[in-house]
Structure formats: C-alpha cells, structure tokens
C-alpha positions as CSV (number, residue, x, y, z in Angstrom):
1,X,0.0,0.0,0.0
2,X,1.6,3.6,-0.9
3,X,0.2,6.4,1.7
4,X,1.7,9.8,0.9
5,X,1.9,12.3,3.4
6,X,-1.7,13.5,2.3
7,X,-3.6,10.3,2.9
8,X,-5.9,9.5,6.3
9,X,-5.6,5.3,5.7
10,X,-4.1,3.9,8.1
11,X,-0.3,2.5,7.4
12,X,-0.4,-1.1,8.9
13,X,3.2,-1.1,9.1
14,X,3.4,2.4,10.7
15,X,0.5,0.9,12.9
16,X,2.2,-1.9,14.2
17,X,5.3,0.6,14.6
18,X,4.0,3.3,16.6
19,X,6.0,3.9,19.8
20,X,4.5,2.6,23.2
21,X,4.7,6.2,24.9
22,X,3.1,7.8,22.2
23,X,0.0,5.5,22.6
24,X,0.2,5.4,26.4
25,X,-0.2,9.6,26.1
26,X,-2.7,9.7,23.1
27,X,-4.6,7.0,25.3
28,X,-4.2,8.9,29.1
29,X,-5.7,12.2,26.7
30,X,-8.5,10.2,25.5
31,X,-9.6,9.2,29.3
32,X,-9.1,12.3,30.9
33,X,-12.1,14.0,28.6
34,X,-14.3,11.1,30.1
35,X,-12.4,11.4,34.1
36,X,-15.6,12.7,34.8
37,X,-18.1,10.2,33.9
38,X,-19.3,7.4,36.1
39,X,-16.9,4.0,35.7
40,X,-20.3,2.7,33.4
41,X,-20.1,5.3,30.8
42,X,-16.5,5.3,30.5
43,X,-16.4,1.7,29.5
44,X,-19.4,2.3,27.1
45,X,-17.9,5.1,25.8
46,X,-14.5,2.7,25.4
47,X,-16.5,-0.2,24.0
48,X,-18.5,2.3,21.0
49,X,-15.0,4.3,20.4
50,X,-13.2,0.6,20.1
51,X,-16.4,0.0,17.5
52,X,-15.7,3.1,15.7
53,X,-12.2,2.5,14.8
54,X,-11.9,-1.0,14.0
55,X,-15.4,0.2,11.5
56,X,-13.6,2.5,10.3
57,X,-9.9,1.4,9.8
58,X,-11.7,-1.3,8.3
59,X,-9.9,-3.9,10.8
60,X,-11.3,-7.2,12.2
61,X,-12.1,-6.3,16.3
62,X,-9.6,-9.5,17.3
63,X,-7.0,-7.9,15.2
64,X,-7.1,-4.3,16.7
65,X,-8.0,-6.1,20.1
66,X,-4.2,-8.2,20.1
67,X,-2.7,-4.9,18.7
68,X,-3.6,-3.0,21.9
69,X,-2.6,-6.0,24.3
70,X,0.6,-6.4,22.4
71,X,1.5,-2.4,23.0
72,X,0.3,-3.0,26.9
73,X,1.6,-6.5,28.1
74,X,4.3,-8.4,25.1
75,X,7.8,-6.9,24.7
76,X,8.6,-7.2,20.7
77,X,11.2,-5.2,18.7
78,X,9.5,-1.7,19.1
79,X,8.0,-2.5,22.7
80,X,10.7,-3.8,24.7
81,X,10.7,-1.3,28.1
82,X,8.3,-1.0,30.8
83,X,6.2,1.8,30.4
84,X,4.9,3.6,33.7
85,X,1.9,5.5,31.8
86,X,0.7,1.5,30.9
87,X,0.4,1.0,34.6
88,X,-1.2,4.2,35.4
89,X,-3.2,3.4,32.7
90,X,-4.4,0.1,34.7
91,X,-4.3,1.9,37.6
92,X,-6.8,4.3,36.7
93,X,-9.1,1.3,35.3
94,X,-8.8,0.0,38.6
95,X,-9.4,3.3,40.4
96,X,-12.1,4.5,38.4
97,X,-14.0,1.6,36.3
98,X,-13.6,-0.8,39.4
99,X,-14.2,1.6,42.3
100,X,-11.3,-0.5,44.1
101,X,-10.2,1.9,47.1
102,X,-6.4,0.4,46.3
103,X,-5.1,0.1,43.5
C-alpha cells in the first residue's frame, strides 16, 4: 500500500510501529475527557470508540484487540521497556472503572 503524506488510511506497518509512549499519552488524553463520567459510561464510551475504529480502519475487532494488548503487556522489537503510563493506565481502570479503594 503507498500512503503519501496527504492520505488518512491507516499504514499497517506504521501501525504496528507506533512507539508505546506515544500511545500510552494519546490514550491517558483520550480518558481524561471522560475522568468525569461514572466508571459505566467510560467503558461504554471505550466499547462504542473501540467499535468506531476497527469500523472504520476497516480492521477485524480481534485484530485491533491483540494490537492494543501487544503495546500493553508483550515486549517485541518496538515495545521492549516497561512503560509507567501502561500501569497508570491500569491503575486508573482499577481506580475509576472498578471503584477498588487500592489500587
């Protein structure tokens, strides 16, 4: 697939490239317009904005789905340090989704 600079598709080899704190910010940005939402409509929200892209990058669910826990949990060749924003990220599910007093 060519993409010039011009193009909104989605480069599935930029995609599977993208750098683990670049995600861990654009997805800590993305929650904190919902922080003030009950737990419920954040994971709605989560669920329908999952929906959306995978519709609309035209990518099977499972596929974006194992994309997203590869970036959080697997090391691989452009994921290979811990990440504190990943755990705040959990954290905050914990937190806020949960209602857990502890984290």
């Amino acid at each position: 697939m060519i993409v010039n600079s011009l193009s909104s598709r989605i480069d599935p080899t930029q995609l599977h490239m993208v750098s683990r704190d670049t995600v861990a910010n654009a997805a800590h940005a993305l929650l904190h317009g919902g922080s003030h939402e009950k737990g419920e409509v954040v994971v709605a929200a989560a669920a329908v904005l999952f929906a959306v892209m995978a519709e609309r990058a035209a990518m099977d669910p499972q596929d974006l789905f194992r994309l997203g826990r590869r970036i959080l949990t697997a090391p691989s060749d452009f994921h290979t340090k811990p990440n504190v924003q990943m755990e705040a990220l959990r954290d905050y599910a914990g937190l806020h989704i949960r209602d857990q007093p502890v984290i």
